[in-house]
N, C-alpha and C positions, 0 to 999 in steps of 0.2 A: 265737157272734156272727154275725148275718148281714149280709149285703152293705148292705143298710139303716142297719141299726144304725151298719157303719161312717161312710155318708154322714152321718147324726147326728151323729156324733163329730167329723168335721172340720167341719159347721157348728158345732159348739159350741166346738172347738180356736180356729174363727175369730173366735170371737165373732157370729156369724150370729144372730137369730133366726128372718131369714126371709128367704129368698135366691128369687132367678130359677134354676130348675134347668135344667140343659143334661142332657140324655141322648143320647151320641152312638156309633151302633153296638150295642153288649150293653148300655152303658150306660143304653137306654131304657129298659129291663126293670127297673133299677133305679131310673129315677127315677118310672118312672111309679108303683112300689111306693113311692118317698119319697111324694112326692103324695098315694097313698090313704091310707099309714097314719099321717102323719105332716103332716096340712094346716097347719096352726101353719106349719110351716115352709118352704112352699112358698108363695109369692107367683104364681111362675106357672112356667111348663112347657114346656120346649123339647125336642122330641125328633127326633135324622135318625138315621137313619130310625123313626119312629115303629113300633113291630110288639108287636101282644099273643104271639105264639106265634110262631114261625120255621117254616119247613122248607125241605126240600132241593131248590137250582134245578133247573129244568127238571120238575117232578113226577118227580125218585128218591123212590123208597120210602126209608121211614123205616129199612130194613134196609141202606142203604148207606152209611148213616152210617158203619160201621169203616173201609169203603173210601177215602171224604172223609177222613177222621181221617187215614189213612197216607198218602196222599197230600198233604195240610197239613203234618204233620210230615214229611215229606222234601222236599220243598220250604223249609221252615224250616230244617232242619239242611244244606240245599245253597244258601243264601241266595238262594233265588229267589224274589222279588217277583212277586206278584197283579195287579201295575198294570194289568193290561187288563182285571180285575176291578172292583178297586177305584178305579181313575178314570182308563178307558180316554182320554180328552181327554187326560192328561199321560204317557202313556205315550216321548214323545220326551221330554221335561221330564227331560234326565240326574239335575240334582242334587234334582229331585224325588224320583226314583227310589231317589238313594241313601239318601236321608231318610226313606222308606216304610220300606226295606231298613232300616235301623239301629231304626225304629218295631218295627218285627216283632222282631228281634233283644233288645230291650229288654222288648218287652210281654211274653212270657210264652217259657218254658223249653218248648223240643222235648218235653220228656218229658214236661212241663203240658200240653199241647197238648190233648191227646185228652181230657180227665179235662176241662177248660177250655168246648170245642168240645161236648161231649157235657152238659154243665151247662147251659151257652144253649140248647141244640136242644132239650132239657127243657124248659125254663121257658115258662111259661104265666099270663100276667097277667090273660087276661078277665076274671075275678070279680072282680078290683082296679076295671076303669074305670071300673063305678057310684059309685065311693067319692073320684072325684075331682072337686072342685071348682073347682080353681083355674082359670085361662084357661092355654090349652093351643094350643100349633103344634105342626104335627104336618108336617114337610119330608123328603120325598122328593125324587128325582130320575127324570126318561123314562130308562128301557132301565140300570136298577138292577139287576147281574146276582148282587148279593147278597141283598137282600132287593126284592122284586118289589111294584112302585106297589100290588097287591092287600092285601098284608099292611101296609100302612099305610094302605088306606082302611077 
């Protein structure tokens, strides 16, 4: 069963037959695959950051990916938050902060990480985009130090 299929499932769990999909983060990679293969049920398409492929800030090579991976995973298992990453603006915002912290905590298992991280950095939607019909926003943000305004134009 893949990541699709489940989105399937909970529109059908809902009773949906045809929803506004929100793709937010890794999540665009799935909705934009909801979208292609599955139009019936996409009315329309919201994606932040929009991105068909990923890669790694700053131009690293795709061979530092293990390095990012151990570094993410100790950082997760020493609860230290990304916020000057993920939204440098709230980085004083304390109870933001602990909210991200308990977000990371919740999303996925230290030891998921890597296996998780290395799945995204995979995936590759181009051949999807021809196949979507629906209306589509596509929201980024200036000085996005995770996924870069290029990969969402």
């Amino acid at each position: 069963v893949t990541q699709v299929d489940d989105a399937v499932a909970v529109l059908d769990a809902a009773g949906s037959g045809s929803a506004v999909v929100i793709g937010v983060n890794d999540g665009a990679i799935i909705a934009s695959l909801l979208a292609a293969h599955h139009p019936e049920r996409c009315r329309s398409l919201v994606m932040f950051p929009g991105v068909v492929r990923h890669s790694l800030a700053g131009g690293m090579p795709i061979e530092a990916l293990d390095a990012v991976v151990e570094q993410l995973t100790a950082d997760l298992e020493a609860g230290r938050v990304s916020v000057e990453r993920l939204a440098p603006s709230r980085r004083e915002d304390r109870r933001f902060v602990e909210h991200l912290a308990r977000l990371q905590r919740f999303a996925v298992r230290p030891g998921a990480l890597g296996h998780y991280f290395r799945q995204m950095m995979d995936s590759d939607v181009a051949s999807a985009l021809p196949e979507i019909r629906s209306p589509t926003l596509i929201l980024n943000r200036t000085a996005n130090q995770i996924v870069p305004m290029e990969l969402s134009r």
